[in-house]
N, C-alpha and C positions, 0 to 999 in steps of 0.2 A: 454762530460761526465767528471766528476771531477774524482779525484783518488778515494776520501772517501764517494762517494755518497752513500746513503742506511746504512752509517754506521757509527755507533754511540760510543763514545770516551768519557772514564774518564781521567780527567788529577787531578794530585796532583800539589802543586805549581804552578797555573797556573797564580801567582799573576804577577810574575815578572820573570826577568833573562830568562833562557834556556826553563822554562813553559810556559812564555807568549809569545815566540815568537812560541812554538811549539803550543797554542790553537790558535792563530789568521791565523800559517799557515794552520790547519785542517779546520779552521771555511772556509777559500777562497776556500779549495779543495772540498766541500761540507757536512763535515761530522754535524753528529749531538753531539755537543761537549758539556758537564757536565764540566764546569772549577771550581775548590775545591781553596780555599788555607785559609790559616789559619787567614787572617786576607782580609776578604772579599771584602773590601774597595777597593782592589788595583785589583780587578777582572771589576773595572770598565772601562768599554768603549767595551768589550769585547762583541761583539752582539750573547750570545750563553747563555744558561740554567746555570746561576751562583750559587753557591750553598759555604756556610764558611765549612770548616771541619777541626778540629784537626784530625792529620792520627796516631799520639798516643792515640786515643779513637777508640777503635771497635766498639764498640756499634755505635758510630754515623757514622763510615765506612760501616755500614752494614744498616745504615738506609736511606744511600743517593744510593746506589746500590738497595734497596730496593725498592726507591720511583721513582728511574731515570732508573735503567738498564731495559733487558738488553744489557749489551754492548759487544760491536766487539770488542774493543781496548783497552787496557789498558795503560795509561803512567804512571808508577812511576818517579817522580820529586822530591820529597821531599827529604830535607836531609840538613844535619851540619855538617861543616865543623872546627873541633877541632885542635888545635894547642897548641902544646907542641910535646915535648916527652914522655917516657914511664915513668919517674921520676914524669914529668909533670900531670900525669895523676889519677886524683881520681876517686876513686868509682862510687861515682855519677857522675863525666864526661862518665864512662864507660855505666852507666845505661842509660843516658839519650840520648847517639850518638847512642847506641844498637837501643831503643826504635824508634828513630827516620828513622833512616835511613834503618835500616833490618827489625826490628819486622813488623813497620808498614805496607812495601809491604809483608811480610808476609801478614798481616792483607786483605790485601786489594786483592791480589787473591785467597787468602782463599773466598774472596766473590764473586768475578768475575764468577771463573772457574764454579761451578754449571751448572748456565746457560750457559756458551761456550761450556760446555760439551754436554749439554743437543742439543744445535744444531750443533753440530761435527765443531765447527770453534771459532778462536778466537787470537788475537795476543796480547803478553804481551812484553811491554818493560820497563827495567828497566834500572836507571840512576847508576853507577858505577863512575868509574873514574881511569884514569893513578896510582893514587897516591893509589894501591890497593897493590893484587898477581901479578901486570903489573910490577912497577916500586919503588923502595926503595926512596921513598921523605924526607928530613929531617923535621921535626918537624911536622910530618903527622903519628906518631904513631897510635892513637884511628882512626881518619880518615880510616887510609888505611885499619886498620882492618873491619872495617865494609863493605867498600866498595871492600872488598876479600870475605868476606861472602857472598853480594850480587853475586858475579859471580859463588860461589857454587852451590847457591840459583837458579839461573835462569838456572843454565846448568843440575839440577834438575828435575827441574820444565820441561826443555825442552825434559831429556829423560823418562820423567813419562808418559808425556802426547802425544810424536810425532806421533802416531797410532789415536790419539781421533780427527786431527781436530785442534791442539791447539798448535800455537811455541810462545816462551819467548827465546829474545835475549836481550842483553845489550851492553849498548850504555857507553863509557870509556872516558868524553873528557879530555884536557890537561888544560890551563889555559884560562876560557874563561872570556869575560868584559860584568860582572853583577854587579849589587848591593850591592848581597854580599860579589864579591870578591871587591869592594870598601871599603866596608866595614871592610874585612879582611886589605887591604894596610895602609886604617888609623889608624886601632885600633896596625897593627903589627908598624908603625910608631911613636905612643905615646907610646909605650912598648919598643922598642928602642933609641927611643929621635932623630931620624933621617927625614929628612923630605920624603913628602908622594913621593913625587918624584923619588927621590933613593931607597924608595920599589919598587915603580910601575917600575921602569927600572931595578932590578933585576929578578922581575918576566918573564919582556918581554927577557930577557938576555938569559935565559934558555930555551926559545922558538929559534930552530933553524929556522924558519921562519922570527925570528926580529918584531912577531907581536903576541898577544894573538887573542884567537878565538871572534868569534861574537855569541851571541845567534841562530841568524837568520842559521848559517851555523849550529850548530846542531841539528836544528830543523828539517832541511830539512835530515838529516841523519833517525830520528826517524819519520818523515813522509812514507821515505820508508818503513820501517819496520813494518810500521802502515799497510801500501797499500799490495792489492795483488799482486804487483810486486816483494814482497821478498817471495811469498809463496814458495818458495824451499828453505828456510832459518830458522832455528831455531838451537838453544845454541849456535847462534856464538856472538863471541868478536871482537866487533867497535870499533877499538881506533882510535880516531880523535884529532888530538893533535900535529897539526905544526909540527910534526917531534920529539917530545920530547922525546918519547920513542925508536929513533931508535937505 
C-alpha cells in the first residue's frame, strides 16, 4: 500500500521547482493529485488531473476546489520571491508579494477546510521559508515579511482547528536549485554587473553544507506531512536548510 492511497491532494505551483517535484512524488505514492499552476504548459508530463489557476483569483480557487475536491491535502507552493530592501520597496511590490504569497493560501483553505471539516480530517501545508520570523536575510525585506505571516497564518490555523480533524504545518526551506532561484542568480548578476557564477557561489557560500537543497529532498519532507505518519504533528515549524539557520 502507497502512503497517499485513497487520498487526494491540491497542489499550487506544481509547474516547476519544489511543486513539481512534490506532485510527481504524491502521484508514485498513490495519491490522487489536482496539479494548479499558473501557466499550465509546464504541468506537462505530469500523469495526474492538470488544471491552470491564478491563486490571486478566488473565484477561480474556489472553482477548481469546487469541480475537483474534496481533498485530504492541501500544498501551498505558490509564491515570490522580492529583492530589495525596505528603501527598495514600493507599494505595489508590497501589494502584489502580499497577494501572492499570503492572501492567496488565505484563499485557498478558506476553500478546502469546509469539506475537511465536514469529514473530521485533513492536512494543510504551507511553503514558508528561512528568510521569514526564522532568519534576518539581507535584501529579503518584502520576502521575509510575507513569509513571517505565513507562519502566523499556519500556527493559526493549527490551533483553531487541532480538535476538528484538521493540522496545517509549514515547511521553511533555506536555498534550494529551481528555476527560480536561477532566475534570481542571473537577473541579481545583470543588476550587479558580476558574473552568474560569483552569485551562484555566494549563494552556495552561506550554506553550511557547501551545497544548496534539491527540490526532490523538500518534497519528500512535505510528503510526510501530507501522510498519516505526521498525524501527531500539527503548527510545527520545518526548517530544512543545510544548516543555514543554526
Amino acid at each position: 500500500m502507497e502512503r497517499l492511497d485513497n487520498k487526494s491532494v491540491l497542489l499550487t505551483a506544481a509547474g516547476q521547482g519544489i511543486g513539481r517535484a512534490a506532485a510527481e512524488l504524491f502521484i508514485r505514492e498513490g495519491a490522487r493529485v489536482v496539479a494548479t499552476d499558473l501557466h499550465p504548459e509546464l504541468l506537462e508530463g505530469l500523469e495526474c488531473q492538470k488544471r491552470a489557476l491564478d491563486v490571486t483569483d478566488r473565484s477561480a480557487i474556489e472553482q477548481v476546489v469546487y469541480e475537483e475536491g474534496p481533498f485530504d491535502v492541501l500544498f501551498n507552493c505558490a509564491g515570490y520571491v522580492h529583492h530589495g530592501t525596505l528603501m527598495d520597496c514600493r507599494e505595489e511590490d508590497w501589494d502584489f508579494s502580499f497577494n501572492l504569497n499570503v492572501r492567496s493560501m488565505f484563499w485557498t483553505m478558506r476553500a478546502v477546510l469546509p469539506s475537511m471539516l465536514e469529514r473530521r480530517q485533513g492536512s494543510i501545508i504551507n511553503m514558508s521559508s528561512v528568510a521569514s520570523s526564522i532568519k534576518g536575510v539581507p535584501q529579503r525585506f518584502l520576502y521575509s515579511a510575507t513569509k513571517a505571516a505565513v507562519i502566523g497564518m499556519t500556527k493559526s490555523v493549527a490551533a483553531d482547528y487541532v480538535q476538528m480533524g484538521i493540522r496545517c504545518n509549514a515547511v521553511y526551506p533555506g536555498t534550494v536549485d529551481t528555476p527560480s532561484w536561477r532566475a534570481r542568480v542571473a537577473a541579481q548578476s545583470r543588476q550587479e554587473g558580476v558574473p552568474e557564477d560569483r552569485v551562484r557561489e555566494a549563494f552556495i557560500r552561506r550554506q553550511p553544507m557547501g551545497r544548496v537543497g534539491q527540490p526532490e529532498e523538500i518534497a519528500y519532507l512535505v510528503l510526510y506531512l501530507a501522510s498519516d505518519e505526521s498525524r501527531f504533528t500539527t503548527g510545527a515549524v520545518y526548517v530544512i536548510d543545510g544548516g543555514w539557520s543554526m
